[in-house]
C-alpha positions in Angstrom: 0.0 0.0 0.0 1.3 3.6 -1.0 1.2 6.6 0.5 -1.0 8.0 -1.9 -3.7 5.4 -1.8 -4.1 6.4 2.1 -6.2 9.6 3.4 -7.0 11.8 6.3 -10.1 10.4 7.8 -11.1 13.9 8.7 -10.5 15.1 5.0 -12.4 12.1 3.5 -15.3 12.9 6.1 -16.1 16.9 4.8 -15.4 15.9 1.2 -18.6 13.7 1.8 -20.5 16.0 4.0 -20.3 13.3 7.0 -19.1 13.4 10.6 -15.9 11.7 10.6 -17.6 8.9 13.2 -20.1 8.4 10.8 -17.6 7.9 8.2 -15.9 5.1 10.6 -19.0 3.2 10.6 -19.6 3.0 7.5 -15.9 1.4 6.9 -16.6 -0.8 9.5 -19.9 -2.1 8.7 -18.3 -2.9 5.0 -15.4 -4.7 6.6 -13.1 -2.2 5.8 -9.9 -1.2 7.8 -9.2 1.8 9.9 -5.2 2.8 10.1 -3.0 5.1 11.9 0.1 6.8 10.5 2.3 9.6 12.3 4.3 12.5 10.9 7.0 11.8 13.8 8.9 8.8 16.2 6.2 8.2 19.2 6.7 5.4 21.1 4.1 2.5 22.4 3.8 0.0 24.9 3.5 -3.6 23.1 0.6 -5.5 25.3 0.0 -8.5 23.0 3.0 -10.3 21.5 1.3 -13.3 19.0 -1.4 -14.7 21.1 0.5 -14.0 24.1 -0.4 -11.3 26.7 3.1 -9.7 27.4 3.2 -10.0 31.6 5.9 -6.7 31.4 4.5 -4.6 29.0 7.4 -2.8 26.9 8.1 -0.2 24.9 7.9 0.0 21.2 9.3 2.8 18.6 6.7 3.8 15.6 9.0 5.3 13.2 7.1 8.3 10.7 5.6 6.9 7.7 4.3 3.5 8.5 0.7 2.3 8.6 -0.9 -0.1 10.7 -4.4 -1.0 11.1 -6.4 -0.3 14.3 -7.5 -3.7 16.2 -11.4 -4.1 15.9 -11.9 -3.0 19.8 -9.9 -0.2 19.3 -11.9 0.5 16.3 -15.1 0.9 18.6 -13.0 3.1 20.7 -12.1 5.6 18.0 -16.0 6.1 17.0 -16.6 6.3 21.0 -14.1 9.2 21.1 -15.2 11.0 18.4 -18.7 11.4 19.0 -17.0 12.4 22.2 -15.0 15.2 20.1 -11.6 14.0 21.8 -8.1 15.1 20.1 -6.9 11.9 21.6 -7.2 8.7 22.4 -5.5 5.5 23.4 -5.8 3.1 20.8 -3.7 -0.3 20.0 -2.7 -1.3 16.6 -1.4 -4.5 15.1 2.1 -4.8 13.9 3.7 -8.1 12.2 6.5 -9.3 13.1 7.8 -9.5 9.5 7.4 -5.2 9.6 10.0 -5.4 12.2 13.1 -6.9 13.5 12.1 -10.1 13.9 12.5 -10.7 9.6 12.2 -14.4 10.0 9.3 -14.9 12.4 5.7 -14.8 11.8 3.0 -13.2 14.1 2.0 -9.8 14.9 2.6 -7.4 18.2 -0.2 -5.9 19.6 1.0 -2.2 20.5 -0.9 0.7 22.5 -0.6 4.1 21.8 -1.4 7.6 22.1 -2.7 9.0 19.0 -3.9 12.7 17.8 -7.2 11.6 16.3 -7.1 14.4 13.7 -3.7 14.2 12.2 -3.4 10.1 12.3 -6.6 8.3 11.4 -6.1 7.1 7.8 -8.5 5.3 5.7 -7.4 3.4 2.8 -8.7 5.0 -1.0 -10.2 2.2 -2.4 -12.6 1.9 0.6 -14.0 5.5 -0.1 -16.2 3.7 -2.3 -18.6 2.4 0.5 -18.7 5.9 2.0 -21.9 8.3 0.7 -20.9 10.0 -2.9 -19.3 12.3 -3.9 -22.3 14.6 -5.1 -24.5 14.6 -1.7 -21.5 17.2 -0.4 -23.4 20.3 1.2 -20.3 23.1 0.9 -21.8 26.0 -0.5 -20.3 28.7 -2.6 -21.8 31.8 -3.4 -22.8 33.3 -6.6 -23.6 36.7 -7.3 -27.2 37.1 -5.3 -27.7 33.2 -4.5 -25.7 30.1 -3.0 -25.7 26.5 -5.3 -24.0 23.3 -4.4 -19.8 23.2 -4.6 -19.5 21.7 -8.6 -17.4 18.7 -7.4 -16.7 16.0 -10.2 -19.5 13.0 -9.5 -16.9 10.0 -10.2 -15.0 9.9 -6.8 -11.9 8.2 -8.1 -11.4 11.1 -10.3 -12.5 13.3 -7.5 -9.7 12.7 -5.2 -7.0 12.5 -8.4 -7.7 16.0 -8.8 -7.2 16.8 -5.1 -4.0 14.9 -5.2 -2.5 16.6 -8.2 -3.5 19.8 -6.6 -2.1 19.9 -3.3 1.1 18.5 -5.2 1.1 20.9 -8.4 -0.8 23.7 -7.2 -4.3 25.5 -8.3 -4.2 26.3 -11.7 -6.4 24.9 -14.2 -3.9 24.1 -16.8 -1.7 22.7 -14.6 -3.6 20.3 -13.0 -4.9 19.4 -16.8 -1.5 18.4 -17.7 -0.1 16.9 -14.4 -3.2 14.6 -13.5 -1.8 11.8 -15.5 1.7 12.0 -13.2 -0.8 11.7 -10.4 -2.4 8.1 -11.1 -2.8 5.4 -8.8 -2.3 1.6 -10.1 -5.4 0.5 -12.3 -5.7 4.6 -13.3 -5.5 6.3 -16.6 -5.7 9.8 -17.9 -6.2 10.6 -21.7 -7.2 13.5 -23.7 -9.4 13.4 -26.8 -11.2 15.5 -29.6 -14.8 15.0 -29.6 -17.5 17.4 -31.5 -19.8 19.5 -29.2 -23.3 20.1 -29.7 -22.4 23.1 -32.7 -20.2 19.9 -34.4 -16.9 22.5 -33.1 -14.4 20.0 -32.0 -13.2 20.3 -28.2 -10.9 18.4 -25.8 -12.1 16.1 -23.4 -10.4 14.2 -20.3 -11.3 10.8 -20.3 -10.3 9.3 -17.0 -10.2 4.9 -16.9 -10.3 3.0 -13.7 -9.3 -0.6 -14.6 -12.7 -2.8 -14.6 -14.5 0.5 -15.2 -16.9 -0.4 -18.7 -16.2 2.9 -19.7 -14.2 6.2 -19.0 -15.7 8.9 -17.1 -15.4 12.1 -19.5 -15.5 15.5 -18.6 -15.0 18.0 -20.8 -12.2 20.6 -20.8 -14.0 23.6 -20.3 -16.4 22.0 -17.6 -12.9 21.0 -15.9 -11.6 24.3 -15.8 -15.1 26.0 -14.7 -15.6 23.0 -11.9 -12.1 23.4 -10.8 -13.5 27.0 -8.7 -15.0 24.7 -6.2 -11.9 23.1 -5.6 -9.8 26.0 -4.9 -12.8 27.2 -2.3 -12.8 23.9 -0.8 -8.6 23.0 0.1 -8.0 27.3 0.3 -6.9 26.5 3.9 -5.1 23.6 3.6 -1.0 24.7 2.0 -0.7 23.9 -1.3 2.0 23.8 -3.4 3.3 26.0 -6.3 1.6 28.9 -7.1 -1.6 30.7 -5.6 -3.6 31.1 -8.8 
């Protein structure tokens, strides 16, 4: 599992227009995994070590950068705390043995923690697909004397490959046009195309293929760079990178 293919449960929750909780149980009700992953070393106390309860609980080092899934109590305990709004909680996660010293051995540690709820709950991409689409968001943006629903793309694969390319490439249309394709997760393609319009006038479209899809979902260019305004509302706190446009 990449990087990329893991998000911010608290991102993936407003992008949906769901409480992040909610967005837990809808994981969990479809079997799905719940993961932490931490931006610095913090250190844990393994409890569980195979099917053995450790008698003298010691410590363990999480280095920055790995992922490991929540064990399904803990998994209760997250939704507890955060209909509870809690910054933190103590939760245990499961580490094999193969992840860590122990190259040769096979088994897992079960390892307790503290963990910032907002900054190191992960879900995994392929999994958003369970959660409520894409196009029942409620962000509003205003226009001229009247609000109307944030112009977010309907297919959510293609959704959060424009979010990715723009927090790495920056806001502007044109840009994010020509560096989606660099922005692809496994089973993903990008391709542009010539198609007649409604006058016969020939314009480009995107045509974005998600292996096992029947068919590409298209969008054409100029409704990219028109819905691509509702984007820029909806990350213009969150630092991205490149230029401000």
């Amino acid at each position: 599992m990449i990087d990329t293919e893991l998000h911010n449960l608290f991102e993936v929750a407003k992008s949906r227009g769901i409480k992040p909780e909610e967005a837990v149980e809808f994981l969990i009700s479809n079997g799905c995994q719940i993961y932490t992953s931490f931006k610095k070393n913090i250190s844990g106390e393994i409890v569980f070590e195979g099917f053995k309860k450790i008698d003298e609980p010691s410590s363990y080092r999480i280095q920055p950068g790995k992922k490991y899934p929540l064990t399904p109590d803990s998994r209760i305990d997250l939704i507890s705390a955060l209909n509870k709004k809690k910054d933190n909680e103590e939760l245990k996660v499961r580490i094999n043995w193969e992840e860590s010293k122990n190259k040769n051995s096979h088994g897992y540690y079960i390892v307790k923690l503290r963990v910032n709820l907002m900054s190191s709950i992960v879900v995994f991409y392929e999994d958003t697909r369970f959660l409520p689409p894409l196009s029942s968001i409620g962000i509003k943006i205003s226009s001229s004397d009247k609000t109307s629903p944030a112009k977010f793309f309907s297919d959510e694969f293609f959704h959060q490959l424009v979010l990715r390319t723009m927090r790495k490439d920056g806001k502007d249309w044109n840009t994010v046009k020509r560096n989606l394709r660099n922005n692809t997760l496994d089973g993903e393609q990008i391709s542009i195309a010539e198609v007649s319009n409604f006058e016969g006038e020939m314009r480009n479209q995107i045509q974005f293929k998600k292996e096992g899809a029947i068919e590409p979902y298209k969008v054409m260019e100029s409704t990219f760079k028109k819905n691509l305004t509702a984007y820029r509302k909806h990350l213009r706190e969150l630092p991205l990178p490149g230029n401000n446009r």
